[in-house]
C-alpha positions as CSV (number, residue, x, y, z in Angstrom):
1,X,-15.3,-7.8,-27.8
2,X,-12.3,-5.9,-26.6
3,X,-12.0,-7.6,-23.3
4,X,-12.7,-11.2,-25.2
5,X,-9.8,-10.3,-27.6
6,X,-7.7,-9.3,-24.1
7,X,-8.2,-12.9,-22.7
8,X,-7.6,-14.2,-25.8
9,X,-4.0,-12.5,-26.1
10,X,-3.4,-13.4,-22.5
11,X,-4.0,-16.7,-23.1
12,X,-2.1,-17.4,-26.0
13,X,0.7,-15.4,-24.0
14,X,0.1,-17.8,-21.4
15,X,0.9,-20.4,-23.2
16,X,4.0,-19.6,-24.7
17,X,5.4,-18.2,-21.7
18,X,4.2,-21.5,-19.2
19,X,6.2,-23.3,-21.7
20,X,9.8,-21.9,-20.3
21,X,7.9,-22.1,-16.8
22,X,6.4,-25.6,-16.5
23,X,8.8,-26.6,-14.2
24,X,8.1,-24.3,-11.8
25,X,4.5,-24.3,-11.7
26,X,2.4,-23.3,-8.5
27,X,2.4,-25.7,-5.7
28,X,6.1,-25.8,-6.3
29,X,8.6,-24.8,-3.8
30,X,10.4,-21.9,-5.6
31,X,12.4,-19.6,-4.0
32,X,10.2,-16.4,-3.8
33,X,12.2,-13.2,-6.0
34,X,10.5,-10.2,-5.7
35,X,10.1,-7.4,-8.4
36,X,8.7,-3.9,-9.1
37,X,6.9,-2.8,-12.4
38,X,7.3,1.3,-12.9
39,X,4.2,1.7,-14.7
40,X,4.1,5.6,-16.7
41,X,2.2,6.9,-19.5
42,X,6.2,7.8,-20.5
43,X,7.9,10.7,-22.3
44,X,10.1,11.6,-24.6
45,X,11.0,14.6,-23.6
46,X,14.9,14.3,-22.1
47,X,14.3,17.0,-19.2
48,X,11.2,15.0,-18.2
49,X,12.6,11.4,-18.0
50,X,15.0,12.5,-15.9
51,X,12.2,13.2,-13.4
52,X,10.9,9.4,-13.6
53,X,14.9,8.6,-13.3
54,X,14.6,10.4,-9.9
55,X,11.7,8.1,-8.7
56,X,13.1,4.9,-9.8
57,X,16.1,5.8,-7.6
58,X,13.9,6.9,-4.8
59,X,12.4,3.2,-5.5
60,X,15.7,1.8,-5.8
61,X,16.9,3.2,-2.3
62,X,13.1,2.5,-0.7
63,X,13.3,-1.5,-1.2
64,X,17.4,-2.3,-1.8
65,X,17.4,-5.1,-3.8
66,X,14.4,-6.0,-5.0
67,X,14.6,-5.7,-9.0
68,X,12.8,-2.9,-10.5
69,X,11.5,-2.9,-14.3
70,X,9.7,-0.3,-16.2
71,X,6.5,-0.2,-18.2
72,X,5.3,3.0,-20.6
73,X,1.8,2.5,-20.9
74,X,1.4,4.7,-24.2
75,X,2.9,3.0,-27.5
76,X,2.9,6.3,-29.4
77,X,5.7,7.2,-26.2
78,X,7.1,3.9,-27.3
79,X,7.5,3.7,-31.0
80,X,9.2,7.5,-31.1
81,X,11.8,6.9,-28.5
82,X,12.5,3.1,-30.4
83,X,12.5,5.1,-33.6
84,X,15.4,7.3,-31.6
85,X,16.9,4.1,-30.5
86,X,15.5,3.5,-26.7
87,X,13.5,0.4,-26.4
88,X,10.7,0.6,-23.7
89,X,8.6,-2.0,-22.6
90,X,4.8,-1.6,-22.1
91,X,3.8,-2.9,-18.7
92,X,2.8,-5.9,-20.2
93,X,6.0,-6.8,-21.4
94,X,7.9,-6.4,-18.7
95,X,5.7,-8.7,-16.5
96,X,6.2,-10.9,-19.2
97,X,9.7,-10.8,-18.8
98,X,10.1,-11.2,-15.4
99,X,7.3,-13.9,-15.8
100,X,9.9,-16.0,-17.9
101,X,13.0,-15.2,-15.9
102,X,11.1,-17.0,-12.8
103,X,10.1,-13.9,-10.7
104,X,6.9,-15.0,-8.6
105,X,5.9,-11.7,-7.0
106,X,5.7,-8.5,-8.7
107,X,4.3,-4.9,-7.4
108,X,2.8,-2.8,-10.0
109,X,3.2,1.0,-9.5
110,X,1.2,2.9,-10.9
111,X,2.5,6.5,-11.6
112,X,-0.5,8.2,-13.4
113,X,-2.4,10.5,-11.4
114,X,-6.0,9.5,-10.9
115,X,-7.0,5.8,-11.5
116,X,-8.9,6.3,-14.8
117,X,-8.7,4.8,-17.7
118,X,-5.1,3.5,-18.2
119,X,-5.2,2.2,-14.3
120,X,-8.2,0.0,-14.7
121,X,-6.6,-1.5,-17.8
122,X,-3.0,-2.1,-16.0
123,X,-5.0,-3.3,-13.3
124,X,-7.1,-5.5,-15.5
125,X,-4.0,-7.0,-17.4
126,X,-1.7,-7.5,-14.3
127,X,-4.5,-9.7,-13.0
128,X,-4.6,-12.0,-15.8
129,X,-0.6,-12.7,-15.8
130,X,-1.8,-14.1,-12.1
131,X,-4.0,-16.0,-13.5
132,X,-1.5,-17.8,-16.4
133,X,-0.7,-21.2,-15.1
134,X,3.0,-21.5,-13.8
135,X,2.9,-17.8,-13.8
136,X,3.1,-15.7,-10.9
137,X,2.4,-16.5,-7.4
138,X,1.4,-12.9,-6.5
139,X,1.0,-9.7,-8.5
140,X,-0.5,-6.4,-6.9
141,X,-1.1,-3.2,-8.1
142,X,-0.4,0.1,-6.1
143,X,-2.2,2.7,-6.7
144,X,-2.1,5.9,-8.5
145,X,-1.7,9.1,-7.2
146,X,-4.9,10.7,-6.1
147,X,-6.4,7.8,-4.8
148,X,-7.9,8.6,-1.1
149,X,-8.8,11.9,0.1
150,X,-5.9,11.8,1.9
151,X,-3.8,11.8,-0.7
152,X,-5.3,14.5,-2.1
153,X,-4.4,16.5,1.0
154,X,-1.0,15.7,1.2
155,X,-0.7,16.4,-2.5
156,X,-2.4,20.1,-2.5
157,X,-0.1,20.8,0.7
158,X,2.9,19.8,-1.5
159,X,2.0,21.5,-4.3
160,X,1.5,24.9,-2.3
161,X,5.3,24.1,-0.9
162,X,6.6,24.5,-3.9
163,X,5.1,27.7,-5.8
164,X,7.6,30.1,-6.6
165,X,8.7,32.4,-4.0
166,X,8.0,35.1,-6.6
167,X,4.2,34.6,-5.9
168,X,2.3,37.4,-4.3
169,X,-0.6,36.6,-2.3
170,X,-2.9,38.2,-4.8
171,X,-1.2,36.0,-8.0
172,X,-3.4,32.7,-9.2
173,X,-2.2,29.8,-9.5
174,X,-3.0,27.5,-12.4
175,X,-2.7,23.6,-12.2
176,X,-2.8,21.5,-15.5
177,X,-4.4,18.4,-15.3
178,X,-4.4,15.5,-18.3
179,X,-8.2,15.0,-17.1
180,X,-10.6,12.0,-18.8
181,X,-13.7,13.2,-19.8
182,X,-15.0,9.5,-20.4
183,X,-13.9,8.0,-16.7
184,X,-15.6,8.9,-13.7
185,X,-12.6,8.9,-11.4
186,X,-12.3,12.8,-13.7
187,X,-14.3,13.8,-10.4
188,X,-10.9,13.6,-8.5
189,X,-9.7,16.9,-10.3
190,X,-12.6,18.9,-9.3
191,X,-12.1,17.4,-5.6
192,X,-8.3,18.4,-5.4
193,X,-9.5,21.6,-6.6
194,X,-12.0,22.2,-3.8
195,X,-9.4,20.8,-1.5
196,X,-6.6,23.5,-2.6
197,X,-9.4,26.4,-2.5
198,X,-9.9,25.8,1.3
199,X,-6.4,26.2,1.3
200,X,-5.5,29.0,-1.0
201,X,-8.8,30.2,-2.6
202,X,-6.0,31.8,-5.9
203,X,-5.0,28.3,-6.5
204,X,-7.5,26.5,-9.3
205,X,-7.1,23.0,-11.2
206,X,-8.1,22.9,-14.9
207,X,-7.8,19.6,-17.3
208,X,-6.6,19.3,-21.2
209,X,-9.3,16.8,-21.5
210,X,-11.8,16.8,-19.0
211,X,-13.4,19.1,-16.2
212,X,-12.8,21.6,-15.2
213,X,-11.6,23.1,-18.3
214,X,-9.9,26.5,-18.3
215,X,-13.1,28.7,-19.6
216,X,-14.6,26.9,-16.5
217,X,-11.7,28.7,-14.1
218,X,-11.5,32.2,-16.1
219,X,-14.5,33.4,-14.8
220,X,-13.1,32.5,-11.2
221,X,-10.0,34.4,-12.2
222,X,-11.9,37.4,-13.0
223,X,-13.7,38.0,-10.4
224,X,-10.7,37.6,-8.1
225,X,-9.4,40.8,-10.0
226,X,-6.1,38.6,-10.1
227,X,-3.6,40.2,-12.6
228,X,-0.6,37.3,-12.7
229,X,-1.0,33.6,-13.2
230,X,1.3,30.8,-12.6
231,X,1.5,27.6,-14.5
232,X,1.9,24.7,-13.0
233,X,1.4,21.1,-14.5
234,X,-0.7,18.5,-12.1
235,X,1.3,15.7,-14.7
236,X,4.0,12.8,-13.3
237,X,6.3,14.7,-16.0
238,X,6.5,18.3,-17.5
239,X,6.4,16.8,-21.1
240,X,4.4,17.6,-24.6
241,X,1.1,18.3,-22.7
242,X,3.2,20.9,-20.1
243,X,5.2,22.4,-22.8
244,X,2.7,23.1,-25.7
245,X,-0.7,23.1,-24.5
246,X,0.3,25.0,-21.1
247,X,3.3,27.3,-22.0
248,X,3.4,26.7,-25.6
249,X,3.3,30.3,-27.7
250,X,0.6,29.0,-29.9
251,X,-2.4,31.0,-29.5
252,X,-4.5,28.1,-28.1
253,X,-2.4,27.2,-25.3
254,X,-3.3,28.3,-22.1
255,X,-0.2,30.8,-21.4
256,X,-1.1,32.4,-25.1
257,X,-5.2,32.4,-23.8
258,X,-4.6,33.8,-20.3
259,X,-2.2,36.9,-22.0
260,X,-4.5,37.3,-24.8
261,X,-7.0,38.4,-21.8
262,X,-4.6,40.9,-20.4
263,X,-2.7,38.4,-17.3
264,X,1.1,38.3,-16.6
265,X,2.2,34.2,-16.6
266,X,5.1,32.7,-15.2
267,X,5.4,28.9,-16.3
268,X,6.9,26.2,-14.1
269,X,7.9,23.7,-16.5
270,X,8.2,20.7,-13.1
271,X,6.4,17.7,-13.3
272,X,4.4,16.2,-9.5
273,X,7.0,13.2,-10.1
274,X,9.8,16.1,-9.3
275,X,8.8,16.9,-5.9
276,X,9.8,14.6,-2.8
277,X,6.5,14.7,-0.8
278,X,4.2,13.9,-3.7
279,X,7.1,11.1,-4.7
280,X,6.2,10.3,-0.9
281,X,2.5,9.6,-1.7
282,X,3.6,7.1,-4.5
283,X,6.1,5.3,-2.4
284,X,3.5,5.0,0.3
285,X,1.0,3.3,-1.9
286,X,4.3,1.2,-3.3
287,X,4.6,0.2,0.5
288,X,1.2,-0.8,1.3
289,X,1.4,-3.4,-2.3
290,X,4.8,-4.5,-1.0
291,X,3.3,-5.3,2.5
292,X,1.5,-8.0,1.0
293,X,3.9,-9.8,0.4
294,X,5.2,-9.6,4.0
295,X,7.9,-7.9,3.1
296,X,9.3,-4.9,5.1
297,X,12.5,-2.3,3.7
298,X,15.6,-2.6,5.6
């Protein structure tokens, strides 16, 4: 029923959009004009759009000129920062836009972490604004972060870059992913996990939402006799997850759990989308969309 009701919205979308565009439908020479959607779950924390400022720049200076659009994928993120008077499109409507103002090839980039849930939809949807006659002549989707084991190897190297240079070799270190428990691609953060043990066996991923949890890692804690832990969030963003459910001083958040049991923490409130060589992995995917357009950065 849901996805009937999603062709059905497309559709009628369709229609009112290939009404501007019937002029330029496909078959037509048009002058190709190339685009980027920014696709984020968003944020309205100030400190933590300033970190998906940093990649659009990054985008920005990776492909000069091509126009670049962005897309929060969560309309709670949405209606509070229209409510504060900053209008954000969903990725929807900003291939809608560009649709109408006579774009015909769009990359999608997706800036969540694992493709779950939220990818497979902006997957699903960008595929039916190909499909809209007089629509696009080509839209791809890049794709997330952890998306190859590869990635995931260039990500844990990043992330053990940039621990503090207060760590001791005997401190844990705690990673805080989103998770989804009802997606198989949850799997991922158990992988990363492996992959980060083989290189640091104090380093463990946990989830908000899926597995591992954190009573899954305490026992690992233990019995490494480790006394300090360091926070870290395994988010695009340091936002409400990051600041209240890992450092928050309420007594269920992990920093309140972890000193309740007798361990030192020291919080890094700095979102993956903050570091350059996980940024890297992004614009890498980004690349590999944009080469199918046969298009190459100056």
């Amino acid at each position: 029923m849901k996805k009937l009701c999603l062709i059905v919205w497309a559709g009628l979308l369709g229609l009112v959009i290939s009404g501007t565009l019937a002029h330029a439908g496909r078959g037509e020479n048009r002058p190709e004009r190339r685009a980027i959607v920014l696709a984020a779950f968003g944020t309205t924390v100030p400190e933590a759009q300033r970190a998906l400022s940093q990649v659009e720049q990054r985008v920005r200076e990776t492909f000069p000129g091509v126009e670049v659009r962005w897309g929060y994928t969560s309309r709670m993120v949405r209606s509070k920062l229209a409510g504060d008077g900053k209008l954000l499109d969903s990725p929807e409507m900003a291939l809608a836009r560009l649709m109408d103002e006579g774009f015909t090839h769009v990359a999608v980039l997706s800036l969540h972490t694992i493709p779950g849930r939220e990818f497979h939809e902006l997957a699903q949807n960008a595929r039916l604004f190909q499909q809209m006659s007089g629509g696009f002549e080509k839209v791809v989707v890049a794709l997330p972060l952890l998306s190859s084991r590869e990635d995931q190897a260039r990500v844990a190297r990043a992330i053990l870059r940039n621990v503090p240079s207060t760590r001791k070799p005997q401190d844990g270190v705690l990673l805080m992913g989103h998770g989804s428990g009802q997606h198989p691609s949850d799997a991922i953060y158990a992988a990363l996990g492996q992959v980060l043990s083989e290189l640091d066996p104090h380093v463990h991923v946990a989830t908000v939402d899926g597995y591992p949890r954190l009573e899954d890692v305490l026992p690992r804690l233990e019995a490494a006799r480790v006394r300090k832990v360091i926070l870290m969030p395994l988010m695009a963003v340091a936002g409400d997850h990051a600041r209240n459910d890992m450092a928050g001083s309420e007594p269920d958040s992990w920093k309140s759990v972890l000193q309740s049991k007798g361990y030192d923490c020291e919080v890094v409130l700095k979102g993956t989308a903050e570091y350059p060589e996980i940024v890297d992995v992004w614009l890498d995917h980004l690349r590999d969309a944009m080469e199918q357009f046969q298009y190459s950065p100056r």
